[in-house]
VMD Tcl script that builds the backbone (N, CA, C; Angstrom):
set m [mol new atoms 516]
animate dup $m
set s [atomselect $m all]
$s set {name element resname resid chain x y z} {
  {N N UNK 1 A 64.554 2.794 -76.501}
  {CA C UNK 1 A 64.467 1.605 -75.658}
  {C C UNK 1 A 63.469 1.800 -74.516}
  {N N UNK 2 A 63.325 3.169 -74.337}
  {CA C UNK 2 A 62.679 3.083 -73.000}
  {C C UNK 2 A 61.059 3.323 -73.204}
  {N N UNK 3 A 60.353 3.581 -74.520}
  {CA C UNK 3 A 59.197 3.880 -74.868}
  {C C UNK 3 A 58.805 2.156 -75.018}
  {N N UNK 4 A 57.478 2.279 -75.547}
  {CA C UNK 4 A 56.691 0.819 -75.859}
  {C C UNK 4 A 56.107 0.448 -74.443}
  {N N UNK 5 A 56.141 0.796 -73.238}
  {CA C UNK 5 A 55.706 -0.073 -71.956}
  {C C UNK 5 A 54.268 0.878 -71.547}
  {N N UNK 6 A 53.595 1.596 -72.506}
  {CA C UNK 6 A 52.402 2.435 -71.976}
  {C C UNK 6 A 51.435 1.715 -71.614}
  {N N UNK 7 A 51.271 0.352 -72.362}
  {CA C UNK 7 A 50.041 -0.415 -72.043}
  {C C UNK 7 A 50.249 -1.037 -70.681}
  {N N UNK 8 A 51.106 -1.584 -70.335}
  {CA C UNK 8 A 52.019 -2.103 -68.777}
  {C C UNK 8 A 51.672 -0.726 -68.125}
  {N N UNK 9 A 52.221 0.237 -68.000}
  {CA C UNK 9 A 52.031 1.785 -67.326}
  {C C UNK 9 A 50.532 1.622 -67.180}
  {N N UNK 10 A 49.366 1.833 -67.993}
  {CA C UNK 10 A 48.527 2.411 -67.770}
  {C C UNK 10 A 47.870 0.924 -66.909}
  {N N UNK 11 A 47.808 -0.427 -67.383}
  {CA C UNK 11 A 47.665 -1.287 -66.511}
  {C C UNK 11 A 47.233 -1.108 -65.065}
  {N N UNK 12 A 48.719 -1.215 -64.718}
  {CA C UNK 12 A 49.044 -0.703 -63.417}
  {C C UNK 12 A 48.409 0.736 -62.408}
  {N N UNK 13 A 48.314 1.756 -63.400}
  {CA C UNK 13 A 48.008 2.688 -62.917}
  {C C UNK 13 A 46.268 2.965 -62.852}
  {N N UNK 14 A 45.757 1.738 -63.235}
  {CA C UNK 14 A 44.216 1.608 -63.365}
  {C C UNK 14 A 43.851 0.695 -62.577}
  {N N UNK 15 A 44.828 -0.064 -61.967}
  {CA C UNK 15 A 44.745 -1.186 -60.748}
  {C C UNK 15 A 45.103 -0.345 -59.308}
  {N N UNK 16 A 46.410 0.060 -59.532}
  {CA C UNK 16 A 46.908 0.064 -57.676}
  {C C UNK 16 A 47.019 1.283 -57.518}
  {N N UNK 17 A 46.492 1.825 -56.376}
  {CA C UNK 17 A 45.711 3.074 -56.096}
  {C C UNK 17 A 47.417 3.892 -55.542}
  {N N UNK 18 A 47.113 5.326 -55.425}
  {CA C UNK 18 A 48.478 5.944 -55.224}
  {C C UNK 18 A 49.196 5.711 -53.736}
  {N N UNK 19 A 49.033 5.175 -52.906}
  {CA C UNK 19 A 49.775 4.900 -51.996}
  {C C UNK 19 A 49.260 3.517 -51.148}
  {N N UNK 20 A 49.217 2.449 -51.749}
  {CA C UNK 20 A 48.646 1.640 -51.497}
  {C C UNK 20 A 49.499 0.327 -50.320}
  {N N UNK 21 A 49.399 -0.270 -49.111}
  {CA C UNK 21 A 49.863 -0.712 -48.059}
  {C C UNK 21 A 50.392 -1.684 -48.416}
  {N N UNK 22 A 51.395 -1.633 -47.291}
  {CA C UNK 22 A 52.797 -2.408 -47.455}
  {C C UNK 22 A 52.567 -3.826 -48.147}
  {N N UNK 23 A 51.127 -4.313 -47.165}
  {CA C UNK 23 A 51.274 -6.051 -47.320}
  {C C UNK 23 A 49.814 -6.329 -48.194}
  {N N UNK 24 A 49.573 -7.059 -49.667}
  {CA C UNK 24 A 48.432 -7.142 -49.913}
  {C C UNK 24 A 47.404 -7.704 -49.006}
  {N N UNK 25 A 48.123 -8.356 -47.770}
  {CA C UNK 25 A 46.635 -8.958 -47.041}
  {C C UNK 25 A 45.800 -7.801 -46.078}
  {N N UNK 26 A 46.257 -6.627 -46.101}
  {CA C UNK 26 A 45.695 -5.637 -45.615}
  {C C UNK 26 A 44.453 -5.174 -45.799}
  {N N UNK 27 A 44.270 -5.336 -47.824}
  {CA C UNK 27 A 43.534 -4.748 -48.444}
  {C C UNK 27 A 43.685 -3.367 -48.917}
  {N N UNK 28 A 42.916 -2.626 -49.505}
  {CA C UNK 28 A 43.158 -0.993 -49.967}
  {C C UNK 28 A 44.174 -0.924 -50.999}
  {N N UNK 29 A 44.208 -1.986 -51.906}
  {CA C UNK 29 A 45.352 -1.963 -52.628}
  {C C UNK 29 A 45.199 -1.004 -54.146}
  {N N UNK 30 A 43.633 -1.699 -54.551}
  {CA C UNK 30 A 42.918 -1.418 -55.457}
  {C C UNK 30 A 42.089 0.100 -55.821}
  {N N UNK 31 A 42.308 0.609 -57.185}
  {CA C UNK 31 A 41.803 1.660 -57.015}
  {C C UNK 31 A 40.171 1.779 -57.146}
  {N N UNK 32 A 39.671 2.765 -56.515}
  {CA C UNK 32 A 37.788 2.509 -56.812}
  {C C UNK 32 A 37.838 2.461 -58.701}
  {N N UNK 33 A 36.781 1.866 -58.820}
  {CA C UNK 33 A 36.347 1.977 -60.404}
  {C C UNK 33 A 36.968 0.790 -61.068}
  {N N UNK 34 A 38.375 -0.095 -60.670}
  {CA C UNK 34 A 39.328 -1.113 -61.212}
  {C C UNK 34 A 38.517 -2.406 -61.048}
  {N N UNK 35 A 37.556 -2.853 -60.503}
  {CA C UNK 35 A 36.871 -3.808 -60.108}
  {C C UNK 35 A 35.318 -3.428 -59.552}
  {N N UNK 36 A 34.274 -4.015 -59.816}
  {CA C UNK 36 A 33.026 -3.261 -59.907}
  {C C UNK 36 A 32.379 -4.130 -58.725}
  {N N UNK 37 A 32.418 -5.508 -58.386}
  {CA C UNK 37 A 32.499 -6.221 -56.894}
  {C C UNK 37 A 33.032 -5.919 -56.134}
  {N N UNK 38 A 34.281 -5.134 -56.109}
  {CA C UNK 38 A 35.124 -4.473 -55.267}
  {C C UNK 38 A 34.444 -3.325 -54.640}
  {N N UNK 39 A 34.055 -2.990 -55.641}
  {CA C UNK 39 A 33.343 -1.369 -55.360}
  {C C UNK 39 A 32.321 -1.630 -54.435}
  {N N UNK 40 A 31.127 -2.390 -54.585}
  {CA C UNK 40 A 30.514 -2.598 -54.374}
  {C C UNK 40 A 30.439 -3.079 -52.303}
  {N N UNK 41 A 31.479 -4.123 -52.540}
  {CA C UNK 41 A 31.828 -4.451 -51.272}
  {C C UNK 41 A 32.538 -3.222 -50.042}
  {N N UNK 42 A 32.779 -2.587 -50.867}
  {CA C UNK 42 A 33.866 -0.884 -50.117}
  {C C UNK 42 A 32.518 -0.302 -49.629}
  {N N UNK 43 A 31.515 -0.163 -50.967}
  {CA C UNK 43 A 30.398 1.234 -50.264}
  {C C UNK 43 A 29.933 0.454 -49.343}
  {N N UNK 44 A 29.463 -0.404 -49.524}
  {CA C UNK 44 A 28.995 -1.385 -48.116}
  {C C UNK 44 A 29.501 -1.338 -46.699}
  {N N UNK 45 A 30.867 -1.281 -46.916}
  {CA C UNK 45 A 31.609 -0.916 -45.576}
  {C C UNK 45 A 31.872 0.463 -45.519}
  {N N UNK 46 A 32.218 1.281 -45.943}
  {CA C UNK 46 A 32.554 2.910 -46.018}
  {C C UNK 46 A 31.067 3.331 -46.045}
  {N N UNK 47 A 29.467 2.920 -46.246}
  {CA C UNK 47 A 28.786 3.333 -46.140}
  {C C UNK 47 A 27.677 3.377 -45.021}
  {N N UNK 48 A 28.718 2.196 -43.993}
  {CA C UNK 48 A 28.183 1.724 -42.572}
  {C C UNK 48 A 28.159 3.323 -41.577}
  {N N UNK 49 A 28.638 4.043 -41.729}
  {CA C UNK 49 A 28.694 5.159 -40.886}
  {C C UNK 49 A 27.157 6.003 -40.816}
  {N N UNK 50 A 26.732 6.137 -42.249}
  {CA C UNK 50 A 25.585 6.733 -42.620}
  {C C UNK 50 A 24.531 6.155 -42.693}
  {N N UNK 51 A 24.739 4.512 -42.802}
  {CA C UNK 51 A 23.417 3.666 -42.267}
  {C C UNK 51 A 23.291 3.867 -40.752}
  {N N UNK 52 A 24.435 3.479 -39.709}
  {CA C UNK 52 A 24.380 3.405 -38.311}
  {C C UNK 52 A 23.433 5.303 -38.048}
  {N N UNK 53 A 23.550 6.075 -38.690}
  {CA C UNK 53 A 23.336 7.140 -38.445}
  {C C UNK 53 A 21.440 7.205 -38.646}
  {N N UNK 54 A 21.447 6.486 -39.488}
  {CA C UNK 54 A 19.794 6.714 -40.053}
  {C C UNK 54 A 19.380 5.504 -39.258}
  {N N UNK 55 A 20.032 4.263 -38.898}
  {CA C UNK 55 A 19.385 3.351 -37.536}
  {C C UNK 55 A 19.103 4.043 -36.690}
  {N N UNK 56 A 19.825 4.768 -35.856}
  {CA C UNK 56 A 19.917 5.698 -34.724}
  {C C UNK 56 A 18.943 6.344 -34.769}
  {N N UNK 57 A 18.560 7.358 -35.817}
  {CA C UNK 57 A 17.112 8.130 -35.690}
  {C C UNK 57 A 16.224 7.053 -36.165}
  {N N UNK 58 A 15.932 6.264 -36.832}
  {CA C UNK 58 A 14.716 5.294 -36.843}
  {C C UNK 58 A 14.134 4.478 -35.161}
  {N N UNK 59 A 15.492 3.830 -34.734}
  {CA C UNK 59 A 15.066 3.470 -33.437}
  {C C UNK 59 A 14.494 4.729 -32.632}
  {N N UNK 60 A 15.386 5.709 -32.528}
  {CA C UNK 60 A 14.766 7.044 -31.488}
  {C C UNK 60 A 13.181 7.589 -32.240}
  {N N UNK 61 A 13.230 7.954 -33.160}
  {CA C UNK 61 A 11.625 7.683 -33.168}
  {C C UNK 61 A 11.040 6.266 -32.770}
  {N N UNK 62 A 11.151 5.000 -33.448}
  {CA C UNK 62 A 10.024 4.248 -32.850}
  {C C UNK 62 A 9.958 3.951 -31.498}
  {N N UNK 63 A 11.042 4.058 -30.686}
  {CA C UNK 63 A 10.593 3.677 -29.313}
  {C C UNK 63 A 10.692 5.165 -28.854}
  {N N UNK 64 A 10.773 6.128 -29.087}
  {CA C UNK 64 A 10.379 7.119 -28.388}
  {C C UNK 64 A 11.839 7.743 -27.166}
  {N N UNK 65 A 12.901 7.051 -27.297}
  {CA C UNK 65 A 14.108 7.020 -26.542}
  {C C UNK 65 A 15.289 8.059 -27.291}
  {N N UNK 66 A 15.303 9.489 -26.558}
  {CA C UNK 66 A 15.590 10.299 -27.508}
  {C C UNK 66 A 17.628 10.063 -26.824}
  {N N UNK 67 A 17.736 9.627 -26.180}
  {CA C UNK 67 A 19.029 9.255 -25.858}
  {C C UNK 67 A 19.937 8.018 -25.928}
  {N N UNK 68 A 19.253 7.078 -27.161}
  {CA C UNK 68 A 19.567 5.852 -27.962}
  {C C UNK 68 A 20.593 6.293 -28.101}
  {N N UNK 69 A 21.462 5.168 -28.745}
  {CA C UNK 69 A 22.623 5.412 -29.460}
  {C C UNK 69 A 23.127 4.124 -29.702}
  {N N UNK 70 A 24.040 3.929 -30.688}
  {CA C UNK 70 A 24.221 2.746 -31.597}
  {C C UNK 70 A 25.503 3.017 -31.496}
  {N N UNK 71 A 26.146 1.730 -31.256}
  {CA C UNK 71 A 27.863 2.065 -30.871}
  {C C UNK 71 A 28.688 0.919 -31.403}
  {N N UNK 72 A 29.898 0.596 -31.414}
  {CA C UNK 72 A 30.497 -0.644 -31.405}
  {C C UNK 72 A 31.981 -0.861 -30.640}
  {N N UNK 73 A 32.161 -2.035 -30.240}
  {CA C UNK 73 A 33.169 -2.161 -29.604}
  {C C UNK 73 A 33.538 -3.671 -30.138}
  {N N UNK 74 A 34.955 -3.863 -30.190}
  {CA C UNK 74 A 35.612 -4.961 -30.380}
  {C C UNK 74 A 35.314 -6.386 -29.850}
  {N N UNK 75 A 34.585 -6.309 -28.547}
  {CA C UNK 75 A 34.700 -7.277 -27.888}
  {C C UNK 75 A 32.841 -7.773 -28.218}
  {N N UNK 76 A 31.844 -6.552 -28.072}
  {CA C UNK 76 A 30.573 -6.620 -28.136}
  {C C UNK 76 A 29.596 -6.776 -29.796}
  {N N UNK 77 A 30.647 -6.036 -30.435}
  {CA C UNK 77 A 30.027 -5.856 -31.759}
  {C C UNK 77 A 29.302 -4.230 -31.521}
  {N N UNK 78 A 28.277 -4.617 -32.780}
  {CA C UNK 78 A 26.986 -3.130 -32.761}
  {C C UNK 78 A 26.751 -3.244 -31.910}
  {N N UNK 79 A 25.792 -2.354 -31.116}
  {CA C UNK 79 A 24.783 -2.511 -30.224}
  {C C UNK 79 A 24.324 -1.019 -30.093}
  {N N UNK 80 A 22.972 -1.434 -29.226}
  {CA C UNK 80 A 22.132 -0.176 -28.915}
  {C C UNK 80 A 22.578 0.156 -27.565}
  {N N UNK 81 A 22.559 1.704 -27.659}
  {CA C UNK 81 A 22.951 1.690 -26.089}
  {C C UNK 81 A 21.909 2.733 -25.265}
  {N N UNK 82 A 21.230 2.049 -23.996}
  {CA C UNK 82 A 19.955 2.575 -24.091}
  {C C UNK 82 A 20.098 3.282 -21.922}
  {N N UNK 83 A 19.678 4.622 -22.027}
  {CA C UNK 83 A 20.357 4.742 -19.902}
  {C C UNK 83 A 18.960 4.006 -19.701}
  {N N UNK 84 A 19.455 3.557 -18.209}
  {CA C UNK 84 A 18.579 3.287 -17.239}
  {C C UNK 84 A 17.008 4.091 -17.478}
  {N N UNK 85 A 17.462 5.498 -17.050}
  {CA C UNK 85 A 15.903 6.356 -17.122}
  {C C UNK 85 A 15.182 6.071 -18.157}
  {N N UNK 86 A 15.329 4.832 -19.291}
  {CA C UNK 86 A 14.494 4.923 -20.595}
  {C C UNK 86 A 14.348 3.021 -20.815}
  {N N UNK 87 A 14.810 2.131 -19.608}
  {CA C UNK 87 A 14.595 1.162 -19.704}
  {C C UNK 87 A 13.445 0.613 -20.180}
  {N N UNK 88 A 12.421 1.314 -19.608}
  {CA C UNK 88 A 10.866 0.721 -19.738}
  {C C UNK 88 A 10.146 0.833 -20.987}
  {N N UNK 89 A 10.878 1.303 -21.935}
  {CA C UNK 89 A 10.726 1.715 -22.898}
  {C C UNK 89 A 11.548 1.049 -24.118}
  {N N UNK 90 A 11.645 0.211 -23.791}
  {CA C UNK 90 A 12.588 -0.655 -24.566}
  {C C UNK 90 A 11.734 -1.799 -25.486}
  {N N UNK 91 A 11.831 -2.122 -26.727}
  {CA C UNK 91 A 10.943 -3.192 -27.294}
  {C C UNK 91 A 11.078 -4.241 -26.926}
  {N N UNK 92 A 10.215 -5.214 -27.061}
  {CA C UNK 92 A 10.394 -6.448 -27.146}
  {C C UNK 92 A 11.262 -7.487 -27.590}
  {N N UNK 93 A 11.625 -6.736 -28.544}
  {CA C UNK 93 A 12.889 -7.506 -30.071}
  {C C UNK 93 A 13.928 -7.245 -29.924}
  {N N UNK 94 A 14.255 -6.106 -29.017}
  {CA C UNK 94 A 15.599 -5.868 -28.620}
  {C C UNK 94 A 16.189 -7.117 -27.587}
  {N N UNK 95 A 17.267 -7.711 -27.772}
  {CA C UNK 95 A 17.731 -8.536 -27.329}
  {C C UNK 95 A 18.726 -7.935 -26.081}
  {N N UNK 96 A 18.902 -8.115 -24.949}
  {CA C UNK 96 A 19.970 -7.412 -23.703}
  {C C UNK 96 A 21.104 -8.012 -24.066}
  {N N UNK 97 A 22.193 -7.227 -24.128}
  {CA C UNK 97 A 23.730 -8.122 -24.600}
  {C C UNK 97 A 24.980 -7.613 -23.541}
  {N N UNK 98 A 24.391 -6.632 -22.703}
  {CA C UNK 98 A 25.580 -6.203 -21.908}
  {C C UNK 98 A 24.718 -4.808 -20.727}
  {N N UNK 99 A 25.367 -5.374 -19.735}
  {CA C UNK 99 A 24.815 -4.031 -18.372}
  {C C UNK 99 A 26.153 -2.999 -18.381}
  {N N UNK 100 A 25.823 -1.994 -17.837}
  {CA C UNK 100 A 26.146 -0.646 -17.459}
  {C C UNK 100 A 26.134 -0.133 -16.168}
  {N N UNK 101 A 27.064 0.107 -15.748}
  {CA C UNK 101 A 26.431 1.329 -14.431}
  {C C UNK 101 A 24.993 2.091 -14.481}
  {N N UNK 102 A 25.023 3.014 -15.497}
  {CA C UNK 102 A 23.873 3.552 -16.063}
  {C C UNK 102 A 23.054 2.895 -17.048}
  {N N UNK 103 A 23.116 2.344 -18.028}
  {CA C UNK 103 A 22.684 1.948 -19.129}
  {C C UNK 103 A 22.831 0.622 -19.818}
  {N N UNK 104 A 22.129 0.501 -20.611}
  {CA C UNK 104 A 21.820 -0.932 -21.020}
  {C C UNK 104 A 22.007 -1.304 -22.159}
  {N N UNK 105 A 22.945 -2.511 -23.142}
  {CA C UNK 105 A 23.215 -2.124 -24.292}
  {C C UNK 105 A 22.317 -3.628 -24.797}
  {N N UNK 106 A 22.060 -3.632 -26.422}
  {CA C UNK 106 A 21.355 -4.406 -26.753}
  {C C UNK 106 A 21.734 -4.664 -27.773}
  {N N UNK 107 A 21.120 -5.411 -28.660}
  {CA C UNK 107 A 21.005 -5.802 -30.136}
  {C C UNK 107 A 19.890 -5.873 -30.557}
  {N N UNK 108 A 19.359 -5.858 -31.953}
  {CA C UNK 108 A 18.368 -5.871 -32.706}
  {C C UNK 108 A 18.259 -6.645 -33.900}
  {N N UNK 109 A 17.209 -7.928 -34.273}
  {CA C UNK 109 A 17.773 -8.388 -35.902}
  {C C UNK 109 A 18.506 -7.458 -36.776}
  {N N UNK 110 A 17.501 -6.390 -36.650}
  {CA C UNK 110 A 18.422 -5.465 -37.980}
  {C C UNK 110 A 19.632 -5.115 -38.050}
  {N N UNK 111 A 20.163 -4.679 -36.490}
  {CA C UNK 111 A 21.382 -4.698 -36.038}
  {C C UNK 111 A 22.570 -5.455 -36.314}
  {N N UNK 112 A 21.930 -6.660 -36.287}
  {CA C UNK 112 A 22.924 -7.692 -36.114}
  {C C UNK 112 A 22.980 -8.452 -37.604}
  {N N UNK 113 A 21.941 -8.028 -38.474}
  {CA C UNK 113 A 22.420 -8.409 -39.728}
  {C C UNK 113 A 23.513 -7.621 -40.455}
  {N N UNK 114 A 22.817 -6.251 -39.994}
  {CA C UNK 114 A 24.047 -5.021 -41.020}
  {C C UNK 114 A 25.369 -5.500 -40.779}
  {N N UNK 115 A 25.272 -6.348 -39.017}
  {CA C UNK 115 A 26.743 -6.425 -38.224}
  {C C UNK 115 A 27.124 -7.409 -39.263}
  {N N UNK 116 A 26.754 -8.359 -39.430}
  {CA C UNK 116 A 26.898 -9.452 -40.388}
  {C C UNK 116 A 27.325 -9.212 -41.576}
  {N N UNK 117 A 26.659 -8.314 -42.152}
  {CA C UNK 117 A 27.130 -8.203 -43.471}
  {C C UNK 117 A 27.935 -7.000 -44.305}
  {N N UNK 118 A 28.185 -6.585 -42.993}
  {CA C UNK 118 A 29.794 -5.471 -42.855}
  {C C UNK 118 A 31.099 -6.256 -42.340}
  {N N UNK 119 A 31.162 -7.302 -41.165}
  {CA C UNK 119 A 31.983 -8.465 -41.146}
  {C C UNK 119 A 32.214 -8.950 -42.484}
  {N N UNK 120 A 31.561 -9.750 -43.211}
  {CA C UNK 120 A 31.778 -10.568 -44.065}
  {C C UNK 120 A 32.130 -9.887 -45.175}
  {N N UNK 121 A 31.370 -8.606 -45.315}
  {CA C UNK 121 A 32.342 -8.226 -46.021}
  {C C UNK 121 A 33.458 -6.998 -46.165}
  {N N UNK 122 A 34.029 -7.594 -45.337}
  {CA C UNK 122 A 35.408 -7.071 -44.834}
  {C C UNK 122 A 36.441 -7.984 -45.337}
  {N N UNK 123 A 36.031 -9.345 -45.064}
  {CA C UNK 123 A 36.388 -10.484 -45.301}
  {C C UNK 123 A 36.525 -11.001 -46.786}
  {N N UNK 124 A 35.285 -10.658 -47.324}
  {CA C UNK 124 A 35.624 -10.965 -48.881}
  {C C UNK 124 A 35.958 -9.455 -49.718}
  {N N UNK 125 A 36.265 -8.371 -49.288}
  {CA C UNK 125 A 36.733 -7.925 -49.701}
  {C C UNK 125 A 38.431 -7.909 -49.961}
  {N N UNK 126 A 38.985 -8.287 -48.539}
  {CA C UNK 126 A 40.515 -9.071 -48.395}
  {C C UNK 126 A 40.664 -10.587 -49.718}
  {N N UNK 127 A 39.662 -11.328 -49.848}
  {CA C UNK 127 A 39.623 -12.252 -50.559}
  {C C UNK 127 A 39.835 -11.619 -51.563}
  {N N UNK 128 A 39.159 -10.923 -52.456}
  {CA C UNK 128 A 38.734 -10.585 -53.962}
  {C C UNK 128 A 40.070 -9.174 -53.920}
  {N N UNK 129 A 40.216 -8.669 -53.263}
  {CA C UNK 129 A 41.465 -7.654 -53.315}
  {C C UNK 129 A 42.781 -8.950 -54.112}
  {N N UNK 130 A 42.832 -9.366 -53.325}
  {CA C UNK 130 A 43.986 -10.571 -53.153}
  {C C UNK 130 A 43.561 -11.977 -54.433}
  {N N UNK 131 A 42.617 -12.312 -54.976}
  {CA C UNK 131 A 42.607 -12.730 -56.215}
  {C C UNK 131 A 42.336 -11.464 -57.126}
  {N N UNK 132 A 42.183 -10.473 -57.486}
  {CA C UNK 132 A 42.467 -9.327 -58.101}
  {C C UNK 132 A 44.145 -9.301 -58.060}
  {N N UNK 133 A 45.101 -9.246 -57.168}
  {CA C UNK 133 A 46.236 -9.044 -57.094}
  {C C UNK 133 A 46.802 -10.332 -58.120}
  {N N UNK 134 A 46.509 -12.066 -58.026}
  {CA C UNK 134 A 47.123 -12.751 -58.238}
  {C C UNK 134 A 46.510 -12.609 -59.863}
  {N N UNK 135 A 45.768 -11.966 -60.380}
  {CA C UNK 135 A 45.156 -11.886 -61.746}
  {C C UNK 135 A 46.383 -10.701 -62.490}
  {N N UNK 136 A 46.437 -9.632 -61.524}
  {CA C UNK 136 A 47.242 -9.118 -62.286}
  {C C UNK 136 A 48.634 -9.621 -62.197}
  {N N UNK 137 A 49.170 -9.877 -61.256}
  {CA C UNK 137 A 50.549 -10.240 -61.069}
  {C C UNK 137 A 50.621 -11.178 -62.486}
  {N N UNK 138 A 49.693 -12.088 -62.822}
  {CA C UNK 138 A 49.809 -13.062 -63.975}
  {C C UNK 138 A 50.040 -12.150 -65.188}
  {N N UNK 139 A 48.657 -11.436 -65.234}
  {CA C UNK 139 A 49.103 -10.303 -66.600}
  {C C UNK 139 A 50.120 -9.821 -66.653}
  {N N UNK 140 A 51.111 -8.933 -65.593}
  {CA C UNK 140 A 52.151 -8.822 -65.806}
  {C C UNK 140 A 53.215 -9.335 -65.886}
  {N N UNK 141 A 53.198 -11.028 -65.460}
  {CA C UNK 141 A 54.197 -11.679 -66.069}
  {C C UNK 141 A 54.088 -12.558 -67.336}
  {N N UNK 142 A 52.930 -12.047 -68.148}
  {CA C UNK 142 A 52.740 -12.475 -69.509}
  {C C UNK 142 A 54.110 -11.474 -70.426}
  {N N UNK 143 A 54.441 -10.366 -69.663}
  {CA C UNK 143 A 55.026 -9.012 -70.218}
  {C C UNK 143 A 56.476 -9.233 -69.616}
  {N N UNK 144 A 57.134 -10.165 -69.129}
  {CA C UNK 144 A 58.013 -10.717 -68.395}
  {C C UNK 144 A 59.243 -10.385 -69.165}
  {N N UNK 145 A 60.103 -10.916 -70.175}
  {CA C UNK 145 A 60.652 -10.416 -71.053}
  {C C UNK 145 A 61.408 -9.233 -71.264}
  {N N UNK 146 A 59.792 -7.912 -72.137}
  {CA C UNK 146 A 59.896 -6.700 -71.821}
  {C C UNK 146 A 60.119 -6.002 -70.553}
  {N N UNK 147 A 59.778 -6.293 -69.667}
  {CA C UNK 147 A 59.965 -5.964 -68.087}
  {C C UNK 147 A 61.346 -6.072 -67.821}
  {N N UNK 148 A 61.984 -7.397 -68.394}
  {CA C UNK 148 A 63.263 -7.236 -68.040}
  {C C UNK 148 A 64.638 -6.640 -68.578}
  {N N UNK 149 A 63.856 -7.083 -70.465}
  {CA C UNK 149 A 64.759 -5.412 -70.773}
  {C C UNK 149 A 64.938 -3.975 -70.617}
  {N N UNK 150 A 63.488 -3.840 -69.982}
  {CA C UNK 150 A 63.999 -2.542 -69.711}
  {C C UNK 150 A 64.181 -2.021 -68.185}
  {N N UNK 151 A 64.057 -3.542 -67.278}
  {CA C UNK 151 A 65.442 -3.042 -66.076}
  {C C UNK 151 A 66.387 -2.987 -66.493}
  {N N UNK 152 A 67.370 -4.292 -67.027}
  {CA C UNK 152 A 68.507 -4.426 -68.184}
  {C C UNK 152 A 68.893 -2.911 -68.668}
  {N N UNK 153 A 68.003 -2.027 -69.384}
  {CA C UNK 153 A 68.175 -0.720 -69.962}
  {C C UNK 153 A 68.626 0.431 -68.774}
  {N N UNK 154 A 67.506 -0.068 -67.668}
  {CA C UNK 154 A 67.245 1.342 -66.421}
  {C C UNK 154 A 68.777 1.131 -65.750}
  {N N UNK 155 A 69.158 -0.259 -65.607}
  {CA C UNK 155 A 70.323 -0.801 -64.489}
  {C C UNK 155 A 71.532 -0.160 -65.483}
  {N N UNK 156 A 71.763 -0.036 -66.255}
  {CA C UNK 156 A 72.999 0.553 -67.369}
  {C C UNK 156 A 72.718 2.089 -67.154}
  {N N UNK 157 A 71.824 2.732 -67.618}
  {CA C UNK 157 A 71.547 4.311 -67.568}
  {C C UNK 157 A 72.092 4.388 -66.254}
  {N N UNK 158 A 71.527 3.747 -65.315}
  {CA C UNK 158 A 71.927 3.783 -63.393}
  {C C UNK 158 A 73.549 3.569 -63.303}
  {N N UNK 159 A 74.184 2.629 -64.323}
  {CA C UNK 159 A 75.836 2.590 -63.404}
  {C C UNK 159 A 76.408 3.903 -64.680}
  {N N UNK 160 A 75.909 4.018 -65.594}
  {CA C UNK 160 A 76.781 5.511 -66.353}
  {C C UNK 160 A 76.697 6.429 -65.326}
  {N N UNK 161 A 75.383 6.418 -65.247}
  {CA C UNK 161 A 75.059 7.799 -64.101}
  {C C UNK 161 A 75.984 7.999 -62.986}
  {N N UNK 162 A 75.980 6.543 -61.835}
  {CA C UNK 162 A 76.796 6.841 -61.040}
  {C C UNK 162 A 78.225 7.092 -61.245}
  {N N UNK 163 A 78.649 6.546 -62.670}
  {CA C UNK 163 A 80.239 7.074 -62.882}
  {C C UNK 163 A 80.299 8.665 -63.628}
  {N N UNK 164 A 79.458 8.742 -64.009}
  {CA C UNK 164 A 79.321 10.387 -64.405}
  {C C UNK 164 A 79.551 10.949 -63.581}
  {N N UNK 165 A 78.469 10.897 -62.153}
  {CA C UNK 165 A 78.566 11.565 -60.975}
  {C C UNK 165 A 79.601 11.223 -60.405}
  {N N UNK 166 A 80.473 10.108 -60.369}
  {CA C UNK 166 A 81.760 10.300 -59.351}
  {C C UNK 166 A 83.197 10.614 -60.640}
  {N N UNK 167 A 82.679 10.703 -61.317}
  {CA C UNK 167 A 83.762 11.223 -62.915}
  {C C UNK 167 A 84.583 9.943 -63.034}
  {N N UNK 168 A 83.961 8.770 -63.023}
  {CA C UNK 168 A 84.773 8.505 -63.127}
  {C C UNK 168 A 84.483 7.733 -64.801}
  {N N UNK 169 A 83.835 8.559 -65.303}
  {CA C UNK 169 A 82.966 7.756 -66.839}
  {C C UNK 169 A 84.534 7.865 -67.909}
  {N N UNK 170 A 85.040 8.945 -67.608}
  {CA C UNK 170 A 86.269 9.842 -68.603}
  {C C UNK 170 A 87.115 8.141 -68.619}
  {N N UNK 171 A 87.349 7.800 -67.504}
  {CA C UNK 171 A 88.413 6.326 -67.919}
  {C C UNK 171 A 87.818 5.602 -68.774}
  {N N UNK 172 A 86.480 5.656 -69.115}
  {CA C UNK 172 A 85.914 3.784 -69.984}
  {C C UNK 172 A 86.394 4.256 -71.707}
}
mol reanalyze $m
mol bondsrecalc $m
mol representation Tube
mol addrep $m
């Protein structure tokens, strides 16, 4: 009774990753490789660390500002963050978005597109996680039936068990 559910098993185990969060609107539900737009949208965001890193030395070479730095905050977004002693040295295209005691923070088109298109997709990655979820939830209630005979099966093995363990199986 309890064999036949491998195709359901492996399903599942090719969709939802090993410890995956409480609420699907979180996201991270999905395992890499289960969806190939998915994937796609993840390196994009998981790969923002190592772009911001190669911005950082591109700006410090072209303007010559060896104490740049590229930061983000909740309230500001990206930005460049540039001290006082290197003001004059600042491009043209850099846009001013916030003062400092010391230093001066900015934005840049390029900046503010990556910002753009690490937002958004953050956003459609929550989307497509979450129609991924309602695709499978369907597949698995095509299997609805089987699913329930063999809770039906698991819920019986479960009350022998507990009367085994409290002895009390010897009365049935």
């Amino acid at each position: 009774m309890l064999s036949g559910y491998e195709d359901i098993s492996a399903t599942i185990e090719a969709a939802i990753r090993e410890n995956p969060p409480i609420t699907i609107t979180e996201g991270g539900v999905f395992r890499k490789g289960f969806n190939a737009d998915l994937d796609e949208l993840l390196d994009l965001i998981h790969d923002g660390k190592s772009w911001i890193a190669r911005l950082e030395e591109d700006e410090r070479q072209k303007t010559g500002i060896p104490t740049l730095k590229v930061g983000y905050n909740r309230v500001f977004g990206y930005y460049l963050e540039i001290s006082n002693t290197h003001k004059s040295k600042v491009p043209d295209y850099y846009i001013a978005k916030q003062t400092l005691a010391n230093a001066e923070r900015y934005i840049s088109p390029r900046l503010k597109e990556f910002e753009a298109k690490v937002l958004s997709s953050e956003e459609k990655t929550k989307n497509l996680e979450y129609e991924l979820y309602k695709d499978l939830r369907q597949d698995l209630a095509s299997h609805l039936p089987r699913l329930q005979a063999l809770s039906e099966c698991i819920a019986e093995i479960d009350v022998y068990s507990a009367l085994a363990f409290f002895g009390l199986a010897k009365s049935l």
